[in-house]
N, CA, C and O atoms as CSV, one atom per row, in Angstrom:
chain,resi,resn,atom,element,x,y,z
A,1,UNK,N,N,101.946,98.680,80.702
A,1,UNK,CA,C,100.908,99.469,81.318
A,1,UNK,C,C,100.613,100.671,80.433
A,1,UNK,O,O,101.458,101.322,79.819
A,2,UNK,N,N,99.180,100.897,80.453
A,2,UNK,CA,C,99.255,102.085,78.999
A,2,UNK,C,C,98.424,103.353,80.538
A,2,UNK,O,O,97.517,103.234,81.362
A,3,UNK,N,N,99.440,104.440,80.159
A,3,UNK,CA,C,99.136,105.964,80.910
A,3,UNK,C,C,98.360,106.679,79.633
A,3,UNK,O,O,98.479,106.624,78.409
A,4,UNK,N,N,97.638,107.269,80.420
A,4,UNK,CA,C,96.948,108.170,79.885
A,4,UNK,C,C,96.625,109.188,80.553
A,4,UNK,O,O,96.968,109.488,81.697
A,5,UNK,N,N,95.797,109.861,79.667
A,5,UNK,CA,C,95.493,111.643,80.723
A,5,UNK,C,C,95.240,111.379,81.806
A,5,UNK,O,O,94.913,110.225,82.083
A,6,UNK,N,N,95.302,112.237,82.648
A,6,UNK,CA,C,95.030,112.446,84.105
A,6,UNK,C,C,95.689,111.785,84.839
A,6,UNK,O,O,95.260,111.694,85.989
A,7,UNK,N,N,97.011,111.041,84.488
A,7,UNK,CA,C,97.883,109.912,85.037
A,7,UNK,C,C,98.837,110.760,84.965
A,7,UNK,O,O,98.844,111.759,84.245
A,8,UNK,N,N,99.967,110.293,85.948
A,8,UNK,CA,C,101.208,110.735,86.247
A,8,UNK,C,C,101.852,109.467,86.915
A,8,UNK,O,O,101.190,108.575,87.444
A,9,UNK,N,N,103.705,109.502,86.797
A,9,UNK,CA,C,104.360,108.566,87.147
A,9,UNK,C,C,105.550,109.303,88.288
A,9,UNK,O,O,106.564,109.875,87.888
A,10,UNK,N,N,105.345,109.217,89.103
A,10,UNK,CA,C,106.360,109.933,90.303
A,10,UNK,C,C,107.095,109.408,90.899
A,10,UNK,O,O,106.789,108.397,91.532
A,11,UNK,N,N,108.493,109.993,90.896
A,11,UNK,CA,C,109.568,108.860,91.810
A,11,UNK,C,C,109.464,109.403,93.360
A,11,UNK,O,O,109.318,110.568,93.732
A,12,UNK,N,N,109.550,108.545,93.930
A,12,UNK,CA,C,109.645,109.005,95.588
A,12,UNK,C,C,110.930,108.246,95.779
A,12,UNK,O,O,111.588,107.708,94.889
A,13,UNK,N,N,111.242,108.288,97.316
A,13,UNK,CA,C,111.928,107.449,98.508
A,13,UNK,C,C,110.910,106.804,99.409
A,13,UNK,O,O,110.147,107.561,100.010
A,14,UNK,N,N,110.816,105.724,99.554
A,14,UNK,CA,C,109.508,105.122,100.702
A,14,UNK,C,C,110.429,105.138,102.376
A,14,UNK,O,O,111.546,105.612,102.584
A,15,UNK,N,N,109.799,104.672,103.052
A,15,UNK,CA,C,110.107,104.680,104.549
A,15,UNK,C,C,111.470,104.344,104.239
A,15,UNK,O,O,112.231,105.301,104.384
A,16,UNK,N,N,112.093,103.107,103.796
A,16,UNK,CA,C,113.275,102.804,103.914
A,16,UNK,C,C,114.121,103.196,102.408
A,16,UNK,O,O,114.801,102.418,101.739
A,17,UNK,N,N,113.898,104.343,102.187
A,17,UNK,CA,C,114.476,105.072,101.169
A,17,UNK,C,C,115.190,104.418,99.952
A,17,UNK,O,O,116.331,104.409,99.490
A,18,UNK,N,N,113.798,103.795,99.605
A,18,UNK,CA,C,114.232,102.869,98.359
A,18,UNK,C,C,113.669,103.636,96.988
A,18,UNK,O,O,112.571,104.183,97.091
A,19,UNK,N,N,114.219,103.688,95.979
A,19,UNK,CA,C,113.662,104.796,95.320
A,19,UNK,C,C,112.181,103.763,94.454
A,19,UNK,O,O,112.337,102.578,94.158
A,20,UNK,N,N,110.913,104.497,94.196
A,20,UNK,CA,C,110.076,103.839,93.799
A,20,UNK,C,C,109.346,104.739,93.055
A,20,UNK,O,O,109.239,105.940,93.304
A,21,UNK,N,N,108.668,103.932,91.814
A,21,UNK,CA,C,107.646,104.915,91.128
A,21,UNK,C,C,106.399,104.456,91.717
A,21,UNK,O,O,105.986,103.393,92.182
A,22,UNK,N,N,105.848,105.871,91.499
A,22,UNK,CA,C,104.261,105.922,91.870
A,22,UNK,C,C,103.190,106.375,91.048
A,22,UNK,O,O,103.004,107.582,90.897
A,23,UNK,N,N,102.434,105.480,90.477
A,23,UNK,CA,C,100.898,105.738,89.503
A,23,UNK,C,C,100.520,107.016,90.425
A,23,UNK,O,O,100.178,106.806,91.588
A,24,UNK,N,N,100.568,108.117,90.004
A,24,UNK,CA,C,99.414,109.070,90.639
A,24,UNK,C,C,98.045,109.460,89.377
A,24,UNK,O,O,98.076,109.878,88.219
A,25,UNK,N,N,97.469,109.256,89.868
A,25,UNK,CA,C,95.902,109.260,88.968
A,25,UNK,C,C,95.154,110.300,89.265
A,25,UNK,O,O,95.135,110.486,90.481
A,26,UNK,N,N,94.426,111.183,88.564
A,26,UNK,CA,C,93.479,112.370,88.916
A,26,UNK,C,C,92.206,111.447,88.847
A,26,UNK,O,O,91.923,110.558,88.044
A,27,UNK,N,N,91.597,111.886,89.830
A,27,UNK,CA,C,89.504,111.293,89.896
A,27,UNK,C,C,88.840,112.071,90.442
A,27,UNK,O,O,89.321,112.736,91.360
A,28,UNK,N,N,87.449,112.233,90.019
A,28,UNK,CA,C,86.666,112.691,90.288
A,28,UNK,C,C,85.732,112.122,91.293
A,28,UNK,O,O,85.658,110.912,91.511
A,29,UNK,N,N,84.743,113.376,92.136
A,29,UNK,CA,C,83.849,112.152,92.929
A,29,UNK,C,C,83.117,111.304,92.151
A,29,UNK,O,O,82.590,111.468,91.051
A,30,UNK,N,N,83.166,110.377,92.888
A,30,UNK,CA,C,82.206,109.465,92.535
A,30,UNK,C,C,83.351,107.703,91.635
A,30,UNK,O,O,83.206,106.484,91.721
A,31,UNK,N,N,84.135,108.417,91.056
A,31,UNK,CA,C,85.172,107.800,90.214
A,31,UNK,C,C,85.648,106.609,91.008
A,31,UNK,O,O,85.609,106.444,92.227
A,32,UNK,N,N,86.122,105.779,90.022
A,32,UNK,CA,C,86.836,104.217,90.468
A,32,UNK,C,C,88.151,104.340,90.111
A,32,UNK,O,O,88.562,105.219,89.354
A,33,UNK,N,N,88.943,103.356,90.709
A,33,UNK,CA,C,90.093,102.841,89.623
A,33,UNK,C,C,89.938,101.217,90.086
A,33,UNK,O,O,89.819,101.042,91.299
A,34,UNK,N,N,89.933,100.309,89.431
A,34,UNK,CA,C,90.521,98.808,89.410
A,34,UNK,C,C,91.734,99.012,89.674
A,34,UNK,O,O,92.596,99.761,89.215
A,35,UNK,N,N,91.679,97.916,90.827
A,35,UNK,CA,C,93.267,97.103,91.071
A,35,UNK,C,C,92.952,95.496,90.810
A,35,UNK,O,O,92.101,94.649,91.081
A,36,UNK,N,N,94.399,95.666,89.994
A,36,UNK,CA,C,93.977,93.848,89.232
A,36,UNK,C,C,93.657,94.398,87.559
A,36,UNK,O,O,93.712,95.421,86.875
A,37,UNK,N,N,93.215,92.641,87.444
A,37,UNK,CA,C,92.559,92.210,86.077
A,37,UNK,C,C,91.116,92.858,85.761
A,37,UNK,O,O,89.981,92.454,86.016
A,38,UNK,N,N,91.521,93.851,85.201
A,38,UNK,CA,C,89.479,94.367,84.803
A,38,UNK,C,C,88.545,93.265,85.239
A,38,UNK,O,O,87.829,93.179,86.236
A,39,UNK,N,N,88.770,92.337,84.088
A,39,UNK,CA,C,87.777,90.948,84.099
A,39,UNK,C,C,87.475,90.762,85.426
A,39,UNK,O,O,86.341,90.878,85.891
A,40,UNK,N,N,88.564,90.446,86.112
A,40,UNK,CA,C,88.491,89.559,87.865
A,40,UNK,C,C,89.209,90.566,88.816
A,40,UNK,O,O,90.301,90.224,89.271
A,41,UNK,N,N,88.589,92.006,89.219
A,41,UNK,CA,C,89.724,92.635,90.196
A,41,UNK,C,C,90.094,91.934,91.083
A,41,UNK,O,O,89.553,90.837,91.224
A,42,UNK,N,N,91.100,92.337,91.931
A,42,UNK,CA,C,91.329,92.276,93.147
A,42,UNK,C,C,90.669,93.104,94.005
A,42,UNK,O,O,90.414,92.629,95.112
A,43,UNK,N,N,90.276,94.392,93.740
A,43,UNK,CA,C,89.517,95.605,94.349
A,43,UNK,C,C,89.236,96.051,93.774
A,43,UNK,O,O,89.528,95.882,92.590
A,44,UNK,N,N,88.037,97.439,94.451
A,44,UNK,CA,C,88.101,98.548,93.540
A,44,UNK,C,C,88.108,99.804,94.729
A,44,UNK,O,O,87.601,99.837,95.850
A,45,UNK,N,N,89.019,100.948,93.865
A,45,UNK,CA,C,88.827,102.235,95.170
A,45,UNK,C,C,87.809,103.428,94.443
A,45,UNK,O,O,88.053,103.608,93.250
A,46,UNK,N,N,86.860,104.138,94.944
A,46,UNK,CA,C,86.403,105.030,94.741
A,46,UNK,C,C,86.132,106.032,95.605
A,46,UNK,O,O,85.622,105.904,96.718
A,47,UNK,N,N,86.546,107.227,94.980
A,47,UNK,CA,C,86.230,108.477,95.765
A,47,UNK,C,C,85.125,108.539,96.128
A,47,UNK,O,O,84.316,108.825,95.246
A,48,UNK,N,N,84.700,108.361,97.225
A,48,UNK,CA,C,83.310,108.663,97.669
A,48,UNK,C,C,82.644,110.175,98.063
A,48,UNK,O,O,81.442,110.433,98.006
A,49,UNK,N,N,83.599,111.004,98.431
A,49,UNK,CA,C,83.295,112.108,98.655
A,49,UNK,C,C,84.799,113.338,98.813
A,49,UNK,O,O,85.987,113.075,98.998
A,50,UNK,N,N,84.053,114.781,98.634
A,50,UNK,CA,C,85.636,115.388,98.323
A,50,UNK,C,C,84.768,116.952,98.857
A,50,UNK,O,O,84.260,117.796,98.119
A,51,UNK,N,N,84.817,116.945,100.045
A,51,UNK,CA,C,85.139,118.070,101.026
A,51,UNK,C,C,86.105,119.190,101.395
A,51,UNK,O,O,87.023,118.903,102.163
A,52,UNK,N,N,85.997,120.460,100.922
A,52,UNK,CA,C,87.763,121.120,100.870
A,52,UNK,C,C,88.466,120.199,101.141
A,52,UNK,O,O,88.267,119.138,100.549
A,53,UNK,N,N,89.379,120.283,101.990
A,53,UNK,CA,C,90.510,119.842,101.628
A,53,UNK,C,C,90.636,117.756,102.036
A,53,UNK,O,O,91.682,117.126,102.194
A,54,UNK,N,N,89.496,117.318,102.082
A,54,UNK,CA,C,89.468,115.990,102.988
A,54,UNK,C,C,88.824,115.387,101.607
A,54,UNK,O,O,88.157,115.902,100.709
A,55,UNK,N,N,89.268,114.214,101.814
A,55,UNK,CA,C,88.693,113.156,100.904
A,55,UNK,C,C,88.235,111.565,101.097
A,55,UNK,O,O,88.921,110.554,101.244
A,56,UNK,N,N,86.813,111.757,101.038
A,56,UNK,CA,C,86.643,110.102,101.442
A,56,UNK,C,C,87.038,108.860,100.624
A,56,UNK,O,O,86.454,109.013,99.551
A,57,UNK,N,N,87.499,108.093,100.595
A,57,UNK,CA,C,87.556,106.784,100.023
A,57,UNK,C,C,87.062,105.548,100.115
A,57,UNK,O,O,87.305,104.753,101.024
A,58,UNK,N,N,86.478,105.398,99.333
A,58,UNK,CA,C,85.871,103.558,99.576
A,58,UNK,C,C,86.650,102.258,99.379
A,58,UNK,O,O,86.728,101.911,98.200
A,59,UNK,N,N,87.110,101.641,100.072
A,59,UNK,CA,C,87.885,100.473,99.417
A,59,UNK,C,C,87.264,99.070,99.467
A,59,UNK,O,O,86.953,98.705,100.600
A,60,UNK,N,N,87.029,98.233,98.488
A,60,UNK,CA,C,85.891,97.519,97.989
A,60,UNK,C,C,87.058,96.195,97.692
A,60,UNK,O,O,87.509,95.885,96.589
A,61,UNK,N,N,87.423,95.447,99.227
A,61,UNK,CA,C,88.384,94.442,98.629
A,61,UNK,C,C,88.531,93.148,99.545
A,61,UNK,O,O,88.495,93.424,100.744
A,62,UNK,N,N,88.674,91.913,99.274
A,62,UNK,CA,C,88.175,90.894,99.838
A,62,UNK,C,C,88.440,90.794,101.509
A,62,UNK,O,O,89.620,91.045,101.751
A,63,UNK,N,N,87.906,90.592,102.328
A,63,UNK,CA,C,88.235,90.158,103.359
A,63,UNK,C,C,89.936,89.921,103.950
A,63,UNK,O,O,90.537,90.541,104.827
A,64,UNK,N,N,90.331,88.921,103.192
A,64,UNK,CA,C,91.534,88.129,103.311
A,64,UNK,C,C,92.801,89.226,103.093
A,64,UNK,O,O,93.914,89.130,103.611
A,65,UNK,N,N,92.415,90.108,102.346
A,65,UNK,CA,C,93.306,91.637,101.864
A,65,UNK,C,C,93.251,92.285,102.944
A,65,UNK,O,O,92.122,92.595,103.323
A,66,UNK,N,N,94.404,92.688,103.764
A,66,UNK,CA,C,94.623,93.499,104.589
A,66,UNK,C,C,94.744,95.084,104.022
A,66,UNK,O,O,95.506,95.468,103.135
A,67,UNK,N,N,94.005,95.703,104.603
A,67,UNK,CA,C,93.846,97.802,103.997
A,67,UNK,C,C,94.271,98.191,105.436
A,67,UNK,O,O,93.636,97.856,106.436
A,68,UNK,N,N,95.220,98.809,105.444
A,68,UNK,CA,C,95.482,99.694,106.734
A,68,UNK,C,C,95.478,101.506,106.135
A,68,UNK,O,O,95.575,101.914,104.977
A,69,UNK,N,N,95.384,102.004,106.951
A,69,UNK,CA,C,96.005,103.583,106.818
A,69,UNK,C,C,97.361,103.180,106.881
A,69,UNK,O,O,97.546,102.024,107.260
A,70,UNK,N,N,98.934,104.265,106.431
A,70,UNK,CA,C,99.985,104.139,106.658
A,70,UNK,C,C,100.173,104.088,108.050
A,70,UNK,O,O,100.716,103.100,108.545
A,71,UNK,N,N,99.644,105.397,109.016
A,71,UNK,CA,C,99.696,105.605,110.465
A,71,UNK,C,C,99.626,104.124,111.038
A,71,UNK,O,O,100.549,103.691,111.729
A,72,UNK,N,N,98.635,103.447,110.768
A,72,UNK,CA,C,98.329,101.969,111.632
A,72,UNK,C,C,99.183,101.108,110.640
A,72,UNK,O,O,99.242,99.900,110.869
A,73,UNK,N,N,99.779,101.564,109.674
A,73,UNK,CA,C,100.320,100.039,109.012
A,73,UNK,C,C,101.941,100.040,110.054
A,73,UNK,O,O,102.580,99.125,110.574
A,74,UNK,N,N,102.159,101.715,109.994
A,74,UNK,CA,C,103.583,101.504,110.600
A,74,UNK,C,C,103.662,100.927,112.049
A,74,UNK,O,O,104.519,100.193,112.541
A,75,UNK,N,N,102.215,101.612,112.750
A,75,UNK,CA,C,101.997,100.910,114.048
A,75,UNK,C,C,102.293,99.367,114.113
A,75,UNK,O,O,102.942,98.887,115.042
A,76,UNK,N,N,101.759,98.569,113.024
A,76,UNK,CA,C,101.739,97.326,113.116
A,76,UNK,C,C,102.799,96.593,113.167
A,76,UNK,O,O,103.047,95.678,113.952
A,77,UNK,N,N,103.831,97.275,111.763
A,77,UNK,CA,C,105.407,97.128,111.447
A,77,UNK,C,C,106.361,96.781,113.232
A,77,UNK,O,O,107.103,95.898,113.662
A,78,UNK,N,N,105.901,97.758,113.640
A,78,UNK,CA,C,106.616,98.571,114.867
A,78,UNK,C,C,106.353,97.401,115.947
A,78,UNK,O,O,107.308,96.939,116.572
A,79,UNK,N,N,105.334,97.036,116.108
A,79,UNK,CA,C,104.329,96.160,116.845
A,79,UNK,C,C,104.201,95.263,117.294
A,79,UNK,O,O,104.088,94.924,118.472
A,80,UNK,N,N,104.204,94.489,115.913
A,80,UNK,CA,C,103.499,93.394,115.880
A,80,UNK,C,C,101.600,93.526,115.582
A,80,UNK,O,O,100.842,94.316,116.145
A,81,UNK,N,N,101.276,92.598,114.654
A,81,UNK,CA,C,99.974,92.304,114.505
A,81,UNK,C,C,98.781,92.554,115.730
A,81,UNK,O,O,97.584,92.840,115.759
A,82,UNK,N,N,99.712,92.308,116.572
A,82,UNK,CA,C,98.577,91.812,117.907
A,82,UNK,C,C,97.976,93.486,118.408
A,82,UNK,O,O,96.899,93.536,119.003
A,83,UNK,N,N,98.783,94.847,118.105
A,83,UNK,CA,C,98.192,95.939,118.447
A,83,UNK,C,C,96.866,96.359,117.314
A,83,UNK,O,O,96.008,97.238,117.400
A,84,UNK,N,N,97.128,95.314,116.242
A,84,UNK,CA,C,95.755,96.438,115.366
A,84,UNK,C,C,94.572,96.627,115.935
A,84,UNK,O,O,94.004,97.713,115.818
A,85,UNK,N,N,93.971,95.489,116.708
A,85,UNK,CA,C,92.727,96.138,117.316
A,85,UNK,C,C,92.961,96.934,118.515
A,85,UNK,O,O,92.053,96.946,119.346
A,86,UNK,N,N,94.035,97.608,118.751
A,86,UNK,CA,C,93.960,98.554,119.900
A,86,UNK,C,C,94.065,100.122,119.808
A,86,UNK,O,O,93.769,101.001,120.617
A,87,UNK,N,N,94.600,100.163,118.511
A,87,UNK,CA,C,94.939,101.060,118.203
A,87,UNK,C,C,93.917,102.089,118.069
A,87,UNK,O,O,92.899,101.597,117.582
A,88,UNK,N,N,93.770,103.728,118.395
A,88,UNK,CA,C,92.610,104.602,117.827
A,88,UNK,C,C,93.141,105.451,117.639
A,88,UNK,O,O,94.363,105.467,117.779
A,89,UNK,N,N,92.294,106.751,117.153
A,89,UNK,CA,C,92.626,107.401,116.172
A,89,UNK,C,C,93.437,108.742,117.127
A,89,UNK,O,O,93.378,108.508,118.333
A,90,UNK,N,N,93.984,109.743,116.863
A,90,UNK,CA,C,94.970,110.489,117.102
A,90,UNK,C,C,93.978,111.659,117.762
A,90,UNK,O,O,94.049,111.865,118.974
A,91,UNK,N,N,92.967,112.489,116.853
A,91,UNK,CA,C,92.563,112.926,117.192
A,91,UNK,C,C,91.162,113.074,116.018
A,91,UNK,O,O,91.215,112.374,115.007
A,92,UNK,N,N,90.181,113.829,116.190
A,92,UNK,CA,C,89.016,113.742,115.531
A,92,UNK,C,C,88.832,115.209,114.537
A,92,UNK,O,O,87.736,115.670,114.217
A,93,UNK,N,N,90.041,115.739,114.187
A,93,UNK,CA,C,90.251,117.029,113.661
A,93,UNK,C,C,88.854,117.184,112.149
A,93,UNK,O,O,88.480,116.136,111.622
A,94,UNK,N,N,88.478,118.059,111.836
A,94,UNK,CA,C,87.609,117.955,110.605
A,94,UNK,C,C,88.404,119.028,109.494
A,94,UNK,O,O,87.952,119.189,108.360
């Protein structure tokens, strides 16, 4: 994998405190990154918008690809599948 400017490589702990690196990438609005093969992505994410402190994202990825927020992915974990369409949002804070 070739890093370059505006890239960073960060170790965390994830939920089950496994130690993991993490691509952190700087972008601008409007900006992409490919996930996947340039040629054939799998997706693409772009900043769509960047409001003090809030940031929109676009995620541009097939159907069959499941995208959750973490909040609803852990819901699901916790769950089972069968709560994702029930689930709403916490509160409507701006």
């Amino acid at each position: 994998m070739v890093v370059r400017a505006g890239c960073a490589r960060v170790l965390y702990r994830n939920e089950r405190q496994e130690v993991r690196i993490m691509l952190v990438i700087t972008r601008r609005e409007g900006e992409e990154i490919v996930i996947g093969d340039p040629a054939n992505p799998l997706g693409v994410v772009r900043i769509a918008s960047i409001k003090g402190d809030r940031v929109r994202v676009a995620l541009d990825f097939p159907r069959e690809v499941a995208v959750h927020r973490r909040e609803v992915a852990s819901q699901i974990v916790e769950s089972g599948p069968a709560i994702a369409g029930k689930i709403r949002p916490a509160s409507n804070e701006s």
